[in-house]
SELOSE-995763 format. One record per residue (C-alpha): residue in one letter; z, x, y. Coordinates in steps of 0.02 Angstrom, whole numbers, plus 50000, padded with zeros to 5 digits. Layout:
N
<'A'; <Z; X; Y>> ...
//
This chain:
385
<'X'; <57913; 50931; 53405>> <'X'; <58079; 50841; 53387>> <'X'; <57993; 50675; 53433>> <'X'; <57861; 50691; 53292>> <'X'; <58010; 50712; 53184>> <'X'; <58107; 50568; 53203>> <'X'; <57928; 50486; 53185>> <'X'; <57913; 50549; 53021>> <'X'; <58096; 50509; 52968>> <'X'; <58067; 50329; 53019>> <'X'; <57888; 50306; 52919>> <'X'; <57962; 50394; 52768>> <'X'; <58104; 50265; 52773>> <'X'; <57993; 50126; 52794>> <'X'; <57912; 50187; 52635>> <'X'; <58026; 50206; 52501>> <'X'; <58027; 50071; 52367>> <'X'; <58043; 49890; 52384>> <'X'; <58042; 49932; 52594>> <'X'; <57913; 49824; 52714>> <'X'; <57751; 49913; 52715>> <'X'; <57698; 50007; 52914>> <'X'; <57567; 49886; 52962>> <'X'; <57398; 49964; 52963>> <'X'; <57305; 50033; 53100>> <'X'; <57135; 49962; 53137>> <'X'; <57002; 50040; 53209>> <'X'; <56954; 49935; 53369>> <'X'; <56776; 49974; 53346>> <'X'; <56772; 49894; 53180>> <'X'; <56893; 49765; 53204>> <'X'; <56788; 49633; 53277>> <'X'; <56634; 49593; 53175>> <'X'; <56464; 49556; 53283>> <'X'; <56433; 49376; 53291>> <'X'; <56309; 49242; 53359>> <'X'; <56424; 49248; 53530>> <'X'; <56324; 49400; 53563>> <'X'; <56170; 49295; 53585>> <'X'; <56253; 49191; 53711>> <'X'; <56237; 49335; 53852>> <'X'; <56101; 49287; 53989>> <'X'; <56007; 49448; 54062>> <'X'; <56109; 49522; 54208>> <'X'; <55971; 49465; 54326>> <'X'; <55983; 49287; 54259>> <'X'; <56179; 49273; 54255>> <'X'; <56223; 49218; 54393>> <'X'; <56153; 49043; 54463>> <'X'; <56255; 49001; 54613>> <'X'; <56402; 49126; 54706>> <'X'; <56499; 49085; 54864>> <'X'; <56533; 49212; 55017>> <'X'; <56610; 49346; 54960>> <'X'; <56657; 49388; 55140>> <'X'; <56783; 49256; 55156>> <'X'; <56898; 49371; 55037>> <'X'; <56996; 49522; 55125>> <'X'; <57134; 49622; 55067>> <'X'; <57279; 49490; 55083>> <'X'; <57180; 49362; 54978>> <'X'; <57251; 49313; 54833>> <'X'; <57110; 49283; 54704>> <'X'; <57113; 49142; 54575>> <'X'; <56960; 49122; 54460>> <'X'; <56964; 48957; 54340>> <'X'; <56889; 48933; 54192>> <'X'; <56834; 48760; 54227>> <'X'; <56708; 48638; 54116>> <'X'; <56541; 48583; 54238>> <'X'; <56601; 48402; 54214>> <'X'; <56770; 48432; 54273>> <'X'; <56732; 48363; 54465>> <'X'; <56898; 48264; 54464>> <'X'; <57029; 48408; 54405>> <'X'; <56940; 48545; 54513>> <'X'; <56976; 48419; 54665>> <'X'; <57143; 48395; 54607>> <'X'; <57189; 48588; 54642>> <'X'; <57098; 48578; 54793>> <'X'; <57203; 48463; 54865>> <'X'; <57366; 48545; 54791>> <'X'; <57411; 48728; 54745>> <'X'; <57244; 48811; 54797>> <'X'; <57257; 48741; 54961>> <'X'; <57284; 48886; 55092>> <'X'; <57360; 48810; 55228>> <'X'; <57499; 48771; 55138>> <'X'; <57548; 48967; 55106>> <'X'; <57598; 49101; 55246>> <'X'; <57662; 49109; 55423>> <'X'; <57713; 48953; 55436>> <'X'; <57806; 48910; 55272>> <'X'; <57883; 49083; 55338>> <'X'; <57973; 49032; 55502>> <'X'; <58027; 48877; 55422>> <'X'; <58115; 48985; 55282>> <'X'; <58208; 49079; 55435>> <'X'; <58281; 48938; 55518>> <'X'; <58374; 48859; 55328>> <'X'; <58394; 49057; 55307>> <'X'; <58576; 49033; 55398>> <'X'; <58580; 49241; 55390>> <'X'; <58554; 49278; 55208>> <'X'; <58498; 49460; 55200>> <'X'; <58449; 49434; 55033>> <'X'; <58311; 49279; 55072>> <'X'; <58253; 49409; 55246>> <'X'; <58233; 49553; 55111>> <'X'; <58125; 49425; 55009>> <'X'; <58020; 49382; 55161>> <'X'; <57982; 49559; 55201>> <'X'; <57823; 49563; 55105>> <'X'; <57752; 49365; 55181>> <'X'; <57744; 49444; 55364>> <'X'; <57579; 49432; 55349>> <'X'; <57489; 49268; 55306>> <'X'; <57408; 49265; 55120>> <'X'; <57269; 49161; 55081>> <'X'; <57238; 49065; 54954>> <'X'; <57042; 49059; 54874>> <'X'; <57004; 49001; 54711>> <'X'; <56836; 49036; 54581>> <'X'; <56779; 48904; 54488>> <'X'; <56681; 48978; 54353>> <'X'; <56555; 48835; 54292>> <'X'; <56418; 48830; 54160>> <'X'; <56280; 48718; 54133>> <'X'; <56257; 48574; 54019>> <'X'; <56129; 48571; 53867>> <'X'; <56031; 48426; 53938>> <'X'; <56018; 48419; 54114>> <'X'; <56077; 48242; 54200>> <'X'; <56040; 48196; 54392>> <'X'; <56218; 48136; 54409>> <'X'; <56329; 48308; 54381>> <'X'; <56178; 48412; 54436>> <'X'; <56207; 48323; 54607>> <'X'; <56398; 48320; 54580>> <'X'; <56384; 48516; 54560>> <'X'; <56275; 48538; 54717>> <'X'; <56395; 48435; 54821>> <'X'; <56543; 48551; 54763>> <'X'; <56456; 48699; 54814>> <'X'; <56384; 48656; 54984>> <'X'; <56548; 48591; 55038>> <'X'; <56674; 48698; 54959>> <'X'; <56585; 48855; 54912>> <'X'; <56696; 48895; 54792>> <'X'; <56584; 48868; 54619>> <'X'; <56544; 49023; 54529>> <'X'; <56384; 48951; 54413>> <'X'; <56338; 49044; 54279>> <'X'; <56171; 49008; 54160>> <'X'; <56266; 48981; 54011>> <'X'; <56299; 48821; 53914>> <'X'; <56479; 48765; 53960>> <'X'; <56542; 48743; 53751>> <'X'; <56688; 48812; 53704>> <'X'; <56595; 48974; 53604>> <'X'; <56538; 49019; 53759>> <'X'; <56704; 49027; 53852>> <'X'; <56716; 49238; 53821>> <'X'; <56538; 49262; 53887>> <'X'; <56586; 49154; 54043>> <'X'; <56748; 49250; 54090>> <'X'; <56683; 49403; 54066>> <'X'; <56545; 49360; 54189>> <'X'; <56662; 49298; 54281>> <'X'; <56756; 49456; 54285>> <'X'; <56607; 49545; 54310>> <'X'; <56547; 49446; 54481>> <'X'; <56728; 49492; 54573>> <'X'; <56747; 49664; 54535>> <'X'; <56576; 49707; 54591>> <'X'; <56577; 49585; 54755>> <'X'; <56770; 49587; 54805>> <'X'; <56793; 49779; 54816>> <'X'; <56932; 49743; 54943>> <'X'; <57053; 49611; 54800>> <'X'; <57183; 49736; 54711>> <'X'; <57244; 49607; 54592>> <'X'; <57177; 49432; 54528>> <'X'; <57237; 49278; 54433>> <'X'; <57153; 49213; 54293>> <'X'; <57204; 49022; 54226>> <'X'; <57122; 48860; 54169>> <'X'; <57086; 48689; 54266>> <'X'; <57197; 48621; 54162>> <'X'; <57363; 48698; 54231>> <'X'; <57460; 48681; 54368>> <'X'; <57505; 48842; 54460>> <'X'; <57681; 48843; 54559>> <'X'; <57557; 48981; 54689>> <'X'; <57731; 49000; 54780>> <'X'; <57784; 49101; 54641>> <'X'; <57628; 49167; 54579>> <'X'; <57591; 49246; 54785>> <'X'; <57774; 49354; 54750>> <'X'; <57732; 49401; 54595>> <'X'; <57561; 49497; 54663>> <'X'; <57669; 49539; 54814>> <'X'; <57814; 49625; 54682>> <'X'; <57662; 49722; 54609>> <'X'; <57562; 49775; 54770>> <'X'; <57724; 49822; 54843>> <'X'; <57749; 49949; 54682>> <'X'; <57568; 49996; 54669>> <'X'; <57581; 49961; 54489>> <'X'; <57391; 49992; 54417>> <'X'; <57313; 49960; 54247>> <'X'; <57412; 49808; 54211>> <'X'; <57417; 49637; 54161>> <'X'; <57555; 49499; 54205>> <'X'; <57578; 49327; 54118>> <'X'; <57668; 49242; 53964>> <'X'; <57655; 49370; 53829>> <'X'; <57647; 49316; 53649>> <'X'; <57701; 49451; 53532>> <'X'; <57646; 49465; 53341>> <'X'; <57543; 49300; 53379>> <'X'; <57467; 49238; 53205>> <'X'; <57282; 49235; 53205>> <'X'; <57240; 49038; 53150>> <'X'; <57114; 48990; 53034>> <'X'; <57093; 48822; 53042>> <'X'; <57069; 48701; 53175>> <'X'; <57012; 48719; 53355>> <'X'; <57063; 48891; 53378>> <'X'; <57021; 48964; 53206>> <'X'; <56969; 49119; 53190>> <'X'; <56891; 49183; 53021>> <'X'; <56933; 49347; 52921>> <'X'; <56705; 49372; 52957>> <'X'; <56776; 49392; 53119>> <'X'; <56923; 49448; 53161>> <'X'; <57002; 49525; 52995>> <'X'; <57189; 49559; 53026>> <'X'; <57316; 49403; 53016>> <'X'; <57381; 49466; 53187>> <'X'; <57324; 49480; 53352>> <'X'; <57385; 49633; 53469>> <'X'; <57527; 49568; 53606>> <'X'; <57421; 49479; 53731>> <'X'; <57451; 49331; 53885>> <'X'; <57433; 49162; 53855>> <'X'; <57279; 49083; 53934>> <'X'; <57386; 48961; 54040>> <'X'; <57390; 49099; 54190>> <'X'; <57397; 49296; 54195>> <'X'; <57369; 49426; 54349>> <'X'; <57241; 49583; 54306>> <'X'; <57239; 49725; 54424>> <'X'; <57077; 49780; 54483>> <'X'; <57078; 49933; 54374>> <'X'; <57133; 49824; 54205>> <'X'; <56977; 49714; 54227>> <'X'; <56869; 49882; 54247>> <'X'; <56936; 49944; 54090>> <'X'; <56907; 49761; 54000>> <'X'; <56749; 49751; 54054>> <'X'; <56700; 49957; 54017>> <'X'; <56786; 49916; 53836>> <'X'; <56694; 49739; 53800>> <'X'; <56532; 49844; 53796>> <'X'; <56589; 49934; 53645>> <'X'; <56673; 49800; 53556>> <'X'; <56605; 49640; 53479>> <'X'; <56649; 49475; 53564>> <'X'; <56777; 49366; 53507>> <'X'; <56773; 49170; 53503>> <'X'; <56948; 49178; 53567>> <'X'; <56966; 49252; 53762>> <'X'; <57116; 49270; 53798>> <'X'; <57190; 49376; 53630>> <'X'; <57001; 49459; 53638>> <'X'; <57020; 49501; 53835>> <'X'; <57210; 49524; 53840>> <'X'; <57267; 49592; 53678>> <'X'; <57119; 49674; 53572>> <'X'; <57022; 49759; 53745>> <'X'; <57196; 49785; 53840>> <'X'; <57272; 49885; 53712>> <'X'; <57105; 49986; 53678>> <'X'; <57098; 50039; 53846>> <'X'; <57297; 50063; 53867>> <'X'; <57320; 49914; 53994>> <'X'; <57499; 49876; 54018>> <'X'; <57565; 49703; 53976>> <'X'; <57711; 49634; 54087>> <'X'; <57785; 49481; 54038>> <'X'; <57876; 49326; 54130>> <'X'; <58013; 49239; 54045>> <'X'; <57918; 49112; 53922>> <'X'; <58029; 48961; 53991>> <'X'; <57925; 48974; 54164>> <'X'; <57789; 48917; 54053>> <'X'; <57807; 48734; 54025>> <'X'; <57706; 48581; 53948>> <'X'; <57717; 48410; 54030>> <'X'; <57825; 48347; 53879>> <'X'; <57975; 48465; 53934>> <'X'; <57968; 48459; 54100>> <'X'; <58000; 48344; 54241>> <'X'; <58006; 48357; 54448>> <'X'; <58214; 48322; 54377>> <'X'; <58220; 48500; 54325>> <'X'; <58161; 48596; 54453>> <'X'; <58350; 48612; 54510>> <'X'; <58403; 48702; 54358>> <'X'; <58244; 48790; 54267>> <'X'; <58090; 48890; 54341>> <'X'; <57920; 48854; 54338>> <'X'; <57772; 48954; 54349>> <'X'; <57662; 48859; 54255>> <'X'; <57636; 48678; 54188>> <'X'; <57521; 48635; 54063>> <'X'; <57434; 48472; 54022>> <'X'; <57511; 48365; 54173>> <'X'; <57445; 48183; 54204>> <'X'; <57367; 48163; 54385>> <'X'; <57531; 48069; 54442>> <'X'; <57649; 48208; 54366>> <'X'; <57522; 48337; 54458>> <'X'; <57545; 48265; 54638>> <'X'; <57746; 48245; 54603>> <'X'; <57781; 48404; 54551>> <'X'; <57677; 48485; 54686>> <'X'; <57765; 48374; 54849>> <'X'; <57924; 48439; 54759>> <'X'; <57891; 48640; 54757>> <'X'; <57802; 48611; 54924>> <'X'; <57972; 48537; 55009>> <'X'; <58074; 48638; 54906>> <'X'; <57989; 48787; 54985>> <'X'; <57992; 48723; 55144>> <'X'; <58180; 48719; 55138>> <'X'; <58219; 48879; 55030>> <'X'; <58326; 48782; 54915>> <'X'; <58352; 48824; 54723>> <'X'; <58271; 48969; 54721>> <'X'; <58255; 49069; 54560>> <'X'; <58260; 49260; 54542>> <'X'; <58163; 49336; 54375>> <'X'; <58120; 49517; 54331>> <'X'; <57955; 49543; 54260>> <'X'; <57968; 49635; 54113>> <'X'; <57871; 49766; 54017>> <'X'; <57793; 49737; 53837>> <'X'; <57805; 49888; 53727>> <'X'; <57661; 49936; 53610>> <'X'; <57746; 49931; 53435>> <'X'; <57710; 50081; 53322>> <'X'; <57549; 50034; 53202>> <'X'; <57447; 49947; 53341>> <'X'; <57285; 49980; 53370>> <'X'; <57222; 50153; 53413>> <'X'; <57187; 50204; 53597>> <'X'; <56989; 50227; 53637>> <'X'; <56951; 50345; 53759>> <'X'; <56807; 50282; 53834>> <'X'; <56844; 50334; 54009>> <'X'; <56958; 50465; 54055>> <'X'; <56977; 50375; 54223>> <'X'; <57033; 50215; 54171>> <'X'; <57115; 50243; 53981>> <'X'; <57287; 50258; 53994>> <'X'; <57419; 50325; 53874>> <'X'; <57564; 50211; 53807>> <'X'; <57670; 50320; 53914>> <'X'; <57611; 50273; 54067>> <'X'; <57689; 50209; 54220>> <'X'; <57698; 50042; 54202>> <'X'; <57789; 50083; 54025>> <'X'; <57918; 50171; 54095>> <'X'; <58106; 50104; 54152>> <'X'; <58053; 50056; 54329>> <'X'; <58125; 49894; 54399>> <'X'; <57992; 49791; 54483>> <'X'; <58044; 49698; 54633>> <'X'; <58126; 49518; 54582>> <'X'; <58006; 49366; 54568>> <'X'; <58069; 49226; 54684>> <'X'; <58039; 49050; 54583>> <'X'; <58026; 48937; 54715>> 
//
């Protein structure tokens, strides 16, 4: 009673004269309007062109799936060769760590948690191309005899039909990799520091945190509309989207992409994923956001292989091929050694008052905005390596 109180105090301040307007609550139902995207879904028994062995994955896999273009051969090489490439995560990076350890209990209490060997698999989910051509047909059949790693999906690979392709994406690993508790969603654009990325899923399996999402959280993020990204009032009608991660990387638990994909069947499709998977369906179903500091996030114009000794990195968008292959010898040695190492918190995004309403679509998977991962507990530190 004394908590509705002070609710009502607060609004009726908010209200008097010349004050800043509450923002409106929207009905998620209504708030996305039904579009041509809709159109774009193939027939559940058509979906899915080409999967790889789902048996490869256990319980100490860490999962990446990448949105990734059909002509991109070159860039999903490129993190073949680099940060998705297993054997350069586990045991052995491990006993290295011990012998530069020279006794710190702090680095042993780190290393707890890698005692066991993590691999390393990544998704590529792939469309099609309007006209078929011999030359990335064969391309795409190389890939996925030799790396079986190509998730191909029978949709046209445009960017309209990005939504539609994640959430099939989605869709394919919760229903064939039972076993994964946690998975990483990010573009073949960006370059993953996976060192970091492994002890961030490690921090939240270790605190069996559930219905949550982990990434770069933009809050009060402007809905744009004009350019690339626009988004039109038809659409989407609010000039804000919910809090939600930005596309460059984010981890969903097992039970967040359940909700997402339980809440997507209510709710029109958006042009825009990530706000439409990570904002708009999150905070429907009550998924939690958790946030890194935004300066892990960086964008080849800020950041060199010369910085590494004084800021983090999680995440580097938009690097040149050259860039790519430096930065990733540096983390790789730097690793190897246990030197400059970083030590974040993630964080928890609260809700602000006004947002959208909660749906209660399933009693097993909505959550309310007081739920665990809202509540004061201290997640194990991130180690930026």
């Amino acid at each position: 009673m004394y908590t509705i109180l002070v609710i009502d105090l607060y609004r009726s301040k908010r209200t008097k004269a010349g004050s800043k307007q509450p923002r409106p609550v929207y009905n998620p139902l209504t708030l996305v309007s039904r579009s041509y995207i809709q159109t774009l879904i193939p027939d559940d028994d058509e979906a899915v062109i080409f999967a790889p062995d789902s048996n490869l994955v256990t319980s100490k896999t860490v999962v990446i799936f990448v949105q990734s273009d059909y002509s991109n051969t070159e860039r999903r090489q490129l993190i073949r060769h680099t940060w998705a490439n297993s054997r350069y995560y586990g045991n052995d990076d491990n006993n290295a760590s011990h012998d530069h350890n020279n006794g710190n209990n702090n680095n042993n209490n780190n290393n707890n948690n890698n005692n066991v060997k993590r691999d390393v698999v990544v998704l590529f989910a792939v469309g099609t191309r309007e006209e078929t051509g011999e030359d990335t047909e064969s391309s795409l059949n190389l890939e996925m005899s030799e790396h079986n790693d190509i998730l191909l999906f029978n949709i046209v690979d445009v960017y309209d039909s990005l939504t539609v392709k994640g959430l099939l994406a989605m869709t394919w690993i919760y229903e064939n990799l039972k076993q994964v508790n946690y998975v990483i969603k990010t573009d073949d654009d960006v370059f993953l520091n996976m060192f970091a990325w492994i002890d961030a899923v490690e921090s939240l399996d270790a605190h069996n945190v559930t219905c949550v999402m982990a990434g770069f959280v933009w809050t009060n993020p402007n809905v744009l509309r004009s350019g690339k990204y626009q988004v039109g009032k038809d659409a989407y009608e609010p000039d804000l989207f919910p809090a939600f991660c930005s596309g460059a990387a984010y981890i969903m638990s097992r039970d967040s992409m359940a909700a997402i994909l339980e809440a997507s069947a209510y709710i029109p499709l958006l042009v825009r994923d990530d706000p439409y998977y990570t904002g708009i369906l999150a905070q429907t179903m009550g998924v939690s956001l958790l946030t890194f500091p935004k300066e892990t996030l960086r964008f080849d114009e800020y950041f060199g292989v010369e910085h590494l000794n004084t800021k983090p990195v999680m995440a580097v968008h938009r690097l040149g091929t050259r860039q790519w292959y430096r930065l990733w010898n540096a983390l790789r040695n730097r690793h190897r050694l246990r030197i400059g190492r970083h030590r974040i918190k993630l964080r928890p995004v609260y809700v602000e008052e006004g947002g959208l309403r909660l749906m209660r679509l399933s009693k097993a998977l909505n959550r309310t905005l007081e739920n665990e991962c809202l509540s004061d507990t201290v997640f194990g530190d991130v180690i930026l390596t």
